[in-house]
PyMOL Python script that loads the backbone (N, CA, C, O; Angstrom):
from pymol import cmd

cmd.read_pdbstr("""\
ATOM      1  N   UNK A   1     -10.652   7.955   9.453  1.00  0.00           N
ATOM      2  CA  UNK A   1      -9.899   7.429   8.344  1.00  0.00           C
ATOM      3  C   UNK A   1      -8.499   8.033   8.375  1.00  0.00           C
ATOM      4  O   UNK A   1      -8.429   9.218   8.701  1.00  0.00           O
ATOM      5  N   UNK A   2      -7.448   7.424   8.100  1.00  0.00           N
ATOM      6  CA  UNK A   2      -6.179   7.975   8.077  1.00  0.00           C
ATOM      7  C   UNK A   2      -5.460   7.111   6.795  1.00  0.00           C
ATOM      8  O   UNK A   2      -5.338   5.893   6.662  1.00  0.00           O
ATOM      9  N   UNK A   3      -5.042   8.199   5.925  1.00  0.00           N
ATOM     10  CA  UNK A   3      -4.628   8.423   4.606  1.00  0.00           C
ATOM     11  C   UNK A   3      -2.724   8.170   4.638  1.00  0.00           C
ATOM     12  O   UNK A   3      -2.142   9.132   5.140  1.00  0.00           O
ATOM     13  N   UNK A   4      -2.275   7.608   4.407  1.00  0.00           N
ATOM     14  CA  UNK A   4      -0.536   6.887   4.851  1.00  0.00           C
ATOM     15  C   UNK A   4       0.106   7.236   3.278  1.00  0.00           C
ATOM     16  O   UNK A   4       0.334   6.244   2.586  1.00  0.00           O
ATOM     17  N   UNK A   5       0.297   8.088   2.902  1.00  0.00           N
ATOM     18  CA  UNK A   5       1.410   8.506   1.585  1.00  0.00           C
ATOM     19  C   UNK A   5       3.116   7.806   2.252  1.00  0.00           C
ATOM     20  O   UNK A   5       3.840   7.940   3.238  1.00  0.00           O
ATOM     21  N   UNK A   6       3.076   6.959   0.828  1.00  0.00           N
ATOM     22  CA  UNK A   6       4.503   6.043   1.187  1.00  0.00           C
ATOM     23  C   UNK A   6       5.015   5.977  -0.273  1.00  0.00           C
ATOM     24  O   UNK A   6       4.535   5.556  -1.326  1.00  0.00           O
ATOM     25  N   UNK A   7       6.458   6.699   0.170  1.00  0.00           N
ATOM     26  CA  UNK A   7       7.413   7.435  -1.649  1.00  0.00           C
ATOM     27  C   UNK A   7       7.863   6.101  -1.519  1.00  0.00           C
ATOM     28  O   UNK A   7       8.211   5.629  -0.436  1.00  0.00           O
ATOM     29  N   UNK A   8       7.870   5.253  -2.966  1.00  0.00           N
ATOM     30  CA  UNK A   8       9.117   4.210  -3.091  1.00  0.00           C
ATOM     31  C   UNK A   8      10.438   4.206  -3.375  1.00  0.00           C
ATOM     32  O   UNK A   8      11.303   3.375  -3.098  1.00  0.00           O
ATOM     33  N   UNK A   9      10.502   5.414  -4.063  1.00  0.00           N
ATOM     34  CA  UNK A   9      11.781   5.970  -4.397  1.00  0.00           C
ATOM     35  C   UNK A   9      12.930   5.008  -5.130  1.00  0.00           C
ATOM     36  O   UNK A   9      14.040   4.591  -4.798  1.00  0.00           O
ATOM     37  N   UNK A  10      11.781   4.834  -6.709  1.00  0.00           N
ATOM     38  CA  UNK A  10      12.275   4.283  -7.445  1.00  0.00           C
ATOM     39  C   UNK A  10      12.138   5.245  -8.949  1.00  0.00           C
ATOM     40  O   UNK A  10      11.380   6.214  -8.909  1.00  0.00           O
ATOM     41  N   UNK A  11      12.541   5.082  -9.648  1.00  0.00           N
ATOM     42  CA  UNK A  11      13.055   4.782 -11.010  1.00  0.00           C
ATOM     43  C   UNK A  11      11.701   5.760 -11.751  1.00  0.00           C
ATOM     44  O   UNK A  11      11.816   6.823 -12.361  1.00  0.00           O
ATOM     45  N   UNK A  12      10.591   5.078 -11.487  1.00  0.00           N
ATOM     46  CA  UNK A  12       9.037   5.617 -11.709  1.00  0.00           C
ATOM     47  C   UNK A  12       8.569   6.764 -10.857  1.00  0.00           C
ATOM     48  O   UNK A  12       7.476   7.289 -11.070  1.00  0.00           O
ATOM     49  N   UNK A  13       9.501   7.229  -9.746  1.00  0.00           N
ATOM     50  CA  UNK A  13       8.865   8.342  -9.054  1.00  0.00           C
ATOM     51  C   UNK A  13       7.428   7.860  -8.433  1.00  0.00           C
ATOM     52  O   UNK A  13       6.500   8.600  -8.759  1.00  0.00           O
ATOM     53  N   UNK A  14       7.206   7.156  -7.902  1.00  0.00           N
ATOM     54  CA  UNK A  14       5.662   6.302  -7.655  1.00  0.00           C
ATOM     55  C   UNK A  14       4.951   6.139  -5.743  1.00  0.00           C
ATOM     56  O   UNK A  14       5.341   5.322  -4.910  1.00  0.00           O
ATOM     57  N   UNK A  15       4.293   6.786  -5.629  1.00  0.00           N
ATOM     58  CA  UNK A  15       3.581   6.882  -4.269  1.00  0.00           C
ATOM     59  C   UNK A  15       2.906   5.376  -3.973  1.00  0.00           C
ATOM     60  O   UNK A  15       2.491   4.832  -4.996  1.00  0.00           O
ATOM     61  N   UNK A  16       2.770   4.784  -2.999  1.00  0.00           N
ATOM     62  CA  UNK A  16       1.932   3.834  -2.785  1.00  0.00           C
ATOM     63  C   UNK A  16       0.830   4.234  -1.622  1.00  0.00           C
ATOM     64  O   UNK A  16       1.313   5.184  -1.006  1.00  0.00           O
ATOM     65  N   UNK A  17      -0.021   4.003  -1.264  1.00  0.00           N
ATOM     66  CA  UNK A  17      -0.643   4.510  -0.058  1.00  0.00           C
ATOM     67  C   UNK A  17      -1.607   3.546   0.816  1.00  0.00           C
ATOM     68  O   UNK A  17      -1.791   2.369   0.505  1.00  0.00           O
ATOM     69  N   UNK A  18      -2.063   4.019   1.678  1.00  0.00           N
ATOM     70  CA  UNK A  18      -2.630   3.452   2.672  1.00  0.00           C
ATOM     71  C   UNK A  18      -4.106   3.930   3.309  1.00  0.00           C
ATOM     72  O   UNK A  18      -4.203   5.055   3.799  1.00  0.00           O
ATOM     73  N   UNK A  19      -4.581   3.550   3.296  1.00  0.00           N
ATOM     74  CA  UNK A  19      -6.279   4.261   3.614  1.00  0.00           C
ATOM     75  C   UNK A  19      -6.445   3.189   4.611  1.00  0.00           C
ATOM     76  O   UNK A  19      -6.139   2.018   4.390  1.00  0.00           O
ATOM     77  N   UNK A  20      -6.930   3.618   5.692  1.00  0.00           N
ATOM     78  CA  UNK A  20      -7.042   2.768   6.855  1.00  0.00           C
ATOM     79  C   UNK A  20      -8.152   3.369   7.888  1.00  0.00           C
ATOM     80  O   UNK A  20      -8.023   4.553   8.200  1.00  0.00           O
ATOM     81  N   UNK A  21      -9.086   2.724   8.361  1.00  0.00           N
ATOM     82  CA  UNK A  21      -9.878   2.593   9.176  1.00  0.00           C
ATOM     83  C   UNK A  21      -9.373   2.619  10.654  1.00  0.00           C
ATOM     84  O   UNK A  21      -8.817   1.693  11.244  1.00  0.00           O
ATOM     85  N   UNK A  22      -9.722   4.065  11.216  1.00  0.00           N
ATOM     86  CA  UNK A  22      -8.521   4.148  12.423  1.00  0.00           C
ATOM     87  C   UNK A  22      -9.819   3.587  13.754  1.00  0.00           C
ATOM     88  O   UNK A  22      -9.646   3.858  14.943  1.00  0.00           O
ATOM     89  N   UNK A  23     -11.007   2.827  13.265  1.00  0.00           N
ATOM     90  CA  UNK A  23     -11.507   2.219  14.327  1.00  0.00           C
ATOM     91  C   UNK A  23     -11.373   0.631  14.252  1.00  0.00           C
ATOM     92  O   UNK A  23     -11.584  -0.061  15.248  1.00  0.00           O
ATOM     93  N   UNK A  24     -11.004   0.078  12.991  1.00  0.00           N
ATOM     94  CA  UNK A  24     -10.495  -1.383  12.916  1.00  0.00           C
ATOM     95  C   UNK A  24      -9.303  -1.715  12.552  1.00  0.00           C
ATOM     96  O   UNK A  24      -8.903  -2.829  12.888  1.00  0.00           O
ATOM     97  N   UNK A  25      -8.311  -0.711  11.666  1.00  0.00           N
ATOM     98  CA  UNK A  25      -6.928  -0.919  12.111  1.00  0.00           C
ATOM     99  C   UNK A  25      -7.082  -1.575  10.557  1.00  0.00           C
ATOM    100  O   UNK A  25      -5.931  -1.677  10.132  1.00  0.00           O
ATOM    101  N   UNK A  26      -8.061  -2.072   9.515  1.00  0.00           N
ATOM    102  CA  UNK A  26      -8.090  -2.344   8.554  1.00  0.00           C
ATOM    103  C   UNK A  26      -7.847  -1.642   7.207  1.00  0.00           C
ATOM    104  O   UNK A  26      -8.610  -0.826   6.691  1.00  0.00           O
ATOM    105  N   UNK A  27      -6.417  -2.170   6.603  1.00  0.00           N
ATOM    106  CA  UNK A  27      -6.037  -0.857   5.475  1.00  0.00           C
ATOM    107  C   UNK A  27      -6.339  -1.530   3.958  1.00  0.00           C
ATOM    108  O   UNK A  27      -6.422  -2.708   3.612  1.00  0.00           O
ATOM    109  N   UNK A  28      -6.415  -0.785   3.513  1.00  0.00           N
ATOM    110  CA  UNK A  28      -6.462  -0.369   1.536  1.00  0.00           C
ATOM    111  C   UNK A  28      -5.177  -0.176   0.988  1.00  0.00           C
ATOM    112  O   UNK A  28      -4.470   0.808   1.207  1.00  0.00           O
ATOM    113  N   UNK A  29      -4.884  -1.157   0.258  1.00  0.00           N
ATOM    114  CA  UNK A  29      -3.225  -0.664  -0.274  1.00  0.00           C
ATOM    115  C   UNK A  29      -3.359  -0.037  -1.786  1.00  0.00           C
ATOM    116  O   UNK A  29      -3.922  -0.735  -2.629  1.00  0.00           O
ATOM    117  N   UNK A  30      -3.027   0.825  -2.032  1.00  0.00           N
ATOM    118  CA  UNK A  30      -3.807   1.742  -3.057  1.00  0.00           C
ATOM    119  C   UNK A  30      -2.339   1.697  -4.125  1.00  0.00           C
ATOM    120  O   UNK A  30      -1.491   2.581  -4.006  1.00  0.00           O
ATOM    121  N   UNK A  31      -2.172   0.533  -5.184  1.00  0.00           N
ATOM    122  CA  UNK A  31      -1.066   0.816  -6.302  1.00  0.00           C
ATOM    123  C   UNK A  31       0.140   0.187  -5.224  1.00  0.00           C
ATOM    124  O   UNK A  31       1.047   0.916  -4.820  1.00  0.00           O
ATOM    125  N   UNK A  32       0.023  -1.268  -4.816  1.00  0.00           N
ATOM    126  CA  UNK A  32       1.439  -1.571  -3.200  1.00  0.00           C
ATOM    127  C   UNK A  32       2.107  -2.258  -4.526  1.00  0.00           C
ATOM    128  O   UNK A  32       2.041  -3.455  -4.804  1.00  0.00           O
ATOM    129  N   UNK A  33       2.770  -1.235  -5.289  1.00  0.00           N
ATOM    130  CA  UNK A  33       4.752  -1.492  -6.118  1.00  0.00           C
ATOM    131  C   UNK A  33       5.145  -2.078  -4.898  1.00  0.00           C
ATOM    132  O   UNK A  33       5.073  -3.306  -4.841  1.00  0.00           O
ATOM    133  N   UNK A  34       5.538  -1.474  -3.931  1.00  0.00           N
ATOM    134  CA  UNK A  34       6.743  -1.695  -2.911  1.00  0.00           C
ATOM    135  C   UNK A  34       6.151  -2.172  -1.927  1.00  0.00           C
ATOM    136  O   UNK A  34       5.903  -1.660  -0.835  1.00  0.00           O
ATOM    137  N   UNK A  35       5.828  -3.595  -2.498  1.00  0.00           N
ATOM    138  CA  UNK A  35       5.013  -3.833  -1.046  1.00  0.00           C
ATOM    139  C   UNK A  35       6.301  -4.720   0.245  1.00  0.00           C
ATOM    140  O   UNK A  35       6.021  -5.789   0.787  1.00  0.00           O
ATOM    141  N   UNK A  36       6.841  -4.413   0.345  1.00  0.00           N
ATOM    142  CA  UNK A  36       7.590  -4.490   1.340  1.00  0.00           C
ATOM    143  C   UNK A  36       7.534  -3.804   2.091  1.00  0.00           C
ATOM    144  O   UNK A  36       7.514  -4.084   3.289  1.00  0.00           O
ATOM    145  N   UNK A  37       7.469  -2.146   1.376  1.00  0.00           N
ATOM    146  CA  UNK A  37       7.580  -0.414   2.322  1.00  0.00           C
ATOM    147  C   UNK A  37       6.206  -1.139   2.776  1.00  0.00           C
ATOM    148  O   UNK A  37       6.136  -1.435   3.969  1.00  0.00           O
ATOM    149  N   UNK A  38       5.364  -1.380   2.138  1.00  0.00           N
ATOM    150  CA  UNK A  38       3.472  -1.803   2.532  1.00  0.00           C
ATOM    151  C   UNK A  38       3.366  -2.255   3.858  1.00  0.00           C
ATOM    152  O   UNK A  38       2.911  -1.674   4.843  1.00  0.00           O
ATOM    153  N   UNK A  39       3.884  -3.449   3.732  1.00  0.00           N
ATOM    154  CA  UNK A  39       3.311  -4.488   4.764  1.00  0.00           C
ATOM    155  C   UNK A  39       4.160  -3.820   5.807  1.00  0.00           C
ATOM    156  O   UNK A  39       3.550  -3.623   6.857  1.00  0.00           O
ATOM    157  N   UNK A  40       5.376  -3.431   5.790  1.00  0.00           N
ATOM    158  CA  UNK A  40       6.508  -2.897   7.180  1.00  0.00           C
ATOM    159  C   UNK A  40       5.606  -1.617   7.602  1.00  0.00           C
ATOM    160  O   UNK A  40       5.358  -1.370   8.782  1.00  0.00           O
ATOM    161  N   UNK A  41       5.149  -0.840   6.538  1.00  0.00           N
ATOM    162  CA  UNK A  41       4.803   0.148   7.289  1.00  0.00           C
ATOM    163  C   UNK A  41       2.842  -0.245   8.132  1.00  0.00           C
ATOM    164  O   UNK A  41       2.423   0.092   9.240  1.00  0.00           O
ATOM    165  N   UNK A  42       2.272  -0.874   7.245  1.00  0.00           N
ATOM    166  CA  UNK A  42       1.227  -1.624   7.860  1.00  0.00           C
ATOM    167  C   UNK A  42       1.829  -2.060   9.663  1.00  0.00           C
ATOM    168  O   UNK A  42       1.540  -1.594  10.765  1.00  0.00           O
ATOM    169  N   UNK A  43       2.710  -3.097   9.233  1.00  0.00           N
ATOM    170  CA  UNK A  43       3.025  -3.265  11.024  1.00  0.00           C
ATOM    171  C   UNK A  43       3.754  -2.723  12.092  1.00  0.00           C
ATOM    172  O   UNK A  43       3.879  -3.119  13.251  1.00  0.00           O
ATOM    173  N   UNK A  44       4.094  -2.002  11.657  1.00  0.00           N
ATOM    174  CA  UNK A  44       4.735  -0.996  12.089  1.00  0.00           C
ATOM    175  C   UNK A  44       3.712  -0.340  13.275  1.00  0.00           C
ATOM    176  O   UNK A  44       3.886  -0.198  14.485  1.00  0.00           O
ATOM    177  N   UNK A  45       2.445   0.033  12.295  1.00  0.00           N
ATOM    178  CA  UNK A  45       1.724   0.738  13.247  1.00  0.00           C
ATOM    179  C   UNK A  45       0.043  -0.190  13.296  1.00  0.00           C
ATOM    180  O   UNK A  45      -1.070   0.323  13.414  1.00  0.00           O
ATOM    181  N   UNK A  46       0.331  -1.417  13.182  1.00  0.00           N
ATOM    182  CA  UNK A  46      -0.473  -2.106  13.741  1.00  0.00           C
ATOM    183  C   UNK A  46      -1.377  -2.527  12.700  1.00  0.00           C
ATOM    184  O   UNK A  46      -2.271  -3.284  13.077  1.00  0.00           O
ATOM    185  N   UNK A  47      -1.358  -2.257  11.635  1.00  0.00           N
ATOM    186  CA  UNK A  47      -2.855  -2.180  10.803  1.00  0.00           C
ATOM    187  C   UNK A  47      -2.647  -3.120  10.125  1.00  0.00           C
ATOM    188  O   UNK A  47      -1.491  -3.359   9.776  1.00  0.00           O
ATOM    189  N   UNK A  48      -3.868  -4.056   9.678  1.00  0.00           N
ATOM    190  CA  UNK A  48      -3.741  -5.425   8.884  1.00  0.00           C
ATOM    191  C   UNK A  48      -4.305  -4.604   7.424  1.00  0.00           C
ATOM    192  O   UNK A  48      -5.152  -3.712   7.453  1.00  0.00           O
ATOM    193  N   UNK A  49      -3.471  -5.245   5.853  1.00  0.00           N
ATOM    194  CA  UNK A  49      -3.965  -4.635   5.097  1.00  0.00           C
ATOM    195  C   UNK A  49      -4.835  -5.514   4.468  1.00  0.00           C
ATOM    196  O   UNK A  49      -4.215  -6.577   4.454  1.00  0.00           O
ATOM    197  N   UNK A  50      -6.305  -5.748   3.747  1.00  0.00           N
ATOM    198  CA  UNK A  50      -7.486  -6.285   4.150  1.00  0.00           C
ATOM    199  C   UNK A  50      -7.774  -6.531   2.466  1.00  0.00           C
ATOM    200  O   UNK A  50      -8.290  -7.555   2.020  1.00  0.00           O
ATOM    201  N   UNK A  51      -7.320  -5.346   1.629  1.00  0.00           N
ATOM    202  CA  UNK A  51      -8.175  -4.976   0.588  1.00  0.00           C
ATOM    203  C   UNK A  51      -7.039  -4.028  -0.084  1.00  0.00           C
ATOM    204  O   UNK A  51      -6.418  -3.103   0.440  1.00  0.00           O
ATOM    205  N   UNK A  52      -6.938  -4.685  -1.774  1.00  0.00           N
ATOM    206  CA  UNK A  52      -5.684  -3.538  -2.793  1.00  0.00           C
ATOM    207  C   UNK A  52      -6.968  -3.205  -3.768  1.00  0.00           C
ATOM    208  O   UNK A  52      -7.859  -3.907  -4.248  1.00  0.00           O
ATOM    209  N   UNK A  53      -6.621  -1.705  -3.839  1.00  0.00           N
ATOM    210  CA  UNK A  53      -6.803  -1.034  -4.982  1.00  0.00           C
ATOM    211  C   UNK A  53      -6.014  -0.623  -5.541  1.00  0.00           C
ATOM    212  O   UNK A  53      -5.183   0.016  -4.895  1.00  0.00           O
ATOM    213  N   UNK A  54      -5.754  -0.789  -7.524  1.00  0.00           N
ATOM    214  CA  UNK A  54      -4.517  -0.659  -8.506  1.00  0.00           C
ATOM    215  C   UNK A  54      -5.948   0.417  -9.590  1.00  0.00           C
ATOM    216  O   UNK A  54      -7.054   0.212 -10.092  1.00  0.00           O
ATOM    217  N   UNK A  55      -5.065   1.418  -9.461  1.00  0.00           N
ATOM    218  CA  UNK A  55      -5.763   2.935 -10.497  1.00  0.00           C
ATOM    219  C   UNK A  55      -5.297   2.581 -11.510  1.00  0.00           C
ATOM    220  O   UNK A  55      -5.522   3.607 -12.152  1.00  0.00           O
ATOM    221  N   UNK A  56      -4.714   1.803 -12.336  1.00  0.00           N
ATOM    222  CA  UNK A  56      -4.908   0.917 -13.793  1.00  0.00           C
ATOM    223  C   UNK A  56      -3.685   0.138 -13.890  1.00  0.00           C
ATOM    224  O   UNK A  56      -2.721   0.407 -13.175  1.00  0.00           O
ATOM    225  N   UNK A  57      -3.670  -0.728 -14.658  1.00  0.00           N
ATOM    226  CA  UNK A  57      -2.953  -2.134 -14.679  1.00  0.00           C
ATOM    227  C   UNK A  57      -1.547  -1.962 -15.239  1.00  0.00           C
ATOM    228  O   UNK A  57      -0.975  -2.924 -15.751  1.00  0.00           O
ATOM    229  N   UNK A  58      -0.931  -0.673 -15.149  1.00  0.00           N
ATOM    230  CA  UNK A  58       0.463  -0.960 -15.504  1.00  0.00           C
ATOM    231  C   UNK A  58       1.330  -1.433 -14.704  1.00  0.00           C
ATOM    232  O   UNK A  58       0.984  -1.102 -13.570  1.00  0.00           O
ATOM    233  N   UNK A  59       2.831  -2.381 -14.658  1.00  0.00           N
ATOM    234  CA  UNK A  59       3.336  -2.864 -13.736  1.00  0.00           C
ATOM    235  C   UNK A  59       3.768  -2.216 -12.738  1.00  0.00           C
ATOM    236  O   UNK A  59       3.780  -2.727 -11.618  1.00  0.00           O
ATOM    237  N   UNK A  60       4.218  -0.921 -12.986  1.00  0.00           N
ATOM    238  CA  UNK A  60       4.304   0.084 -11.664  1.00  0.00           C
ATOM    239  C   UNK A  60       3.376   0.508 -10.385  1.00  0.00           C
ATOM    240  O   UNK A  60       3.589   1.240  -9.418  1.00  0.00           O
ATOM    241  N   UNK A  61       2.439  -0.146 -10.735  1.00  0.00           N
ATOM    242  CA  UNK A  61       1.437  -0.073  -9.993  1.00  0.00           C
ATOM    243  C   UNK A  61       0.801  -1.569  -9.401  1.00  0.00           C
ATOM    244  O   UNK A  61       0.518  -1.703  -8.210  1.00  0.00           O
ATOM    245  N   UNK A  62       0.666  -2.393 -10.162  1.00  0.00           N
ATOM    246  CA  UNK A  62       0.359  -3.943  -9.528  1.00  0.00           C
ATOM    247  C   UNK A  62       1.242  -4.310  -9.369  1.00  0.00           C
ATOM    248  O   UNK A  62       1.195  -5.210  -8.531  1.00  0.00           O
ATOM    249  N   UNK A  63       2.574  -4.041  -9.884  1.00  0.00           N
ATOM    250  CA  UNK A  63       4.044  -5.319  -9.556  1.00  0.00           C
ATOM    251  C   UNK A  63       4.097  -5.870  -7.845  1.00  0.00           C
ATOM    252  O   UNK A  63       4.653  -6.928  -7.551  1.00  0.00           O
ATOM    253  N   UNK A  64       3.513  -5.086  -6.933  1.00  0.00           N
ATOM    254  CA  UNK A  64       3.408  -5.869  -5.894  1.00  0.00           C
ATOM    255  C   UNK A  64       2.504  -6.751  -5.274  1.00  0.00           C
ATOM    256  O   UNK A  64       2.733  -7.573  -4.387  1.00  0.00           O
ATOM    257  N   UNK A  65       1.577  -6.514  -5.778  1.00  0.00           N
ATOM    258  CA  UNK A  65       0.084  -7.518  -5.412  1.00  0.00           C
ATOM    259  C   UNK A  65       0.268  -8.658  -4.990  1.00  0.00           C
ATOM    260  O   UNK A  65      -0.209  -8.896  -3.880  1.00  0.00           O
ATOM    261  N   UNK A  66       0.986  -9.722  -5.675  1.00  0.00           N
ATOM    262  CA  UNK A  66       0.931 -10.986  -5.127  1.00  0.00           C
ATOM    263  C   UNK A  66       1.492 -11.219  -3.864  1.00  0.00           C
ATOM    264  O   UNK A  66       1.068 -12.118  -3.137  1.00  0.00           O
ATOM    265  N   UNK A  67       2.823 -10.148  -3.410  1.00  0.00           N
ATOM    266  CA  UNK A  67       3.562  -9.856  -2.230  1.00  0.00           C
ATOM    267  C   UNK A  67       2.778  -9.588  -1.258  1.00  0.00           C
ATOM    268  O   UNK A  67       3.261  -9.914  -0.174  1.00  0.00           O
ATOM    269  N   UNK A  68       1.148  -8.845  -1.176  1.00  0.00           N
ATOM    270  CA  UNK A  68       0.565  -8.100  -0.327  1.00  0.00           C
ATOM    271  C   UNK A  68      -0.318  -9.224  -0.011  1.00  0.00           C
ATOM    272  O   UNK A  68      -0.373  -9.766   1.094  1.00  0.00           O
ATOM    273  N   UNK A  69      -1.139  -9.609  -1.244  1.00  0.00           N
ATOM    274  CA  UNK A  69      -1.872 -10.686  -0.967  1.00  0.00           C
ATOM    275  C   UNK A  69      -1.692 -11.951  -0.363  1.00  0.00           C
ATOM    276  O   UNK A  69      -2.639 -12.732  -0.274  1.00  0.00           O
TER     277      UNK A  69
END
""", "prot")
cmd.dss("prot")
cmd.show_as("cartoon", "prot")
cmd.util.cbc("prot")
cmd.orient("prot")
């Protein structure tokens, strides 16, 4: 498993992250605000992101979902 801490370096001070399966390359976008940093850093190093988890429903945390999905 490999754990991807990604700062957005906004306004909210807000981490997004990455949990990824380093035998299928399949990631977890954990709270993807910035899903732009998401998906670039997803291909970047190859990994398709599969599956979002949001640790509760404020917009700082889902505002990117529909971007990822």
């Amino acid at each position: 498993m490999i754990v991807k801490q990604i700062w957005t370096a906004n306004p909210y001070r807000n981490f997004n992250y990455l949990v990824v399966c380093s035998e299928t390359g399949e990631a977890l976008a954990i709270d993807p605000l910035d899903s732009t940093k998401c998906l670039q850093v997803a291909k970047d190093a190859g990994w398709e992101i599969t599956q979002i988890l949001n640790t509760h429903e404020h917009h700082d945390h889902i505002g990117g979902n529909q971007a990822v999905v």
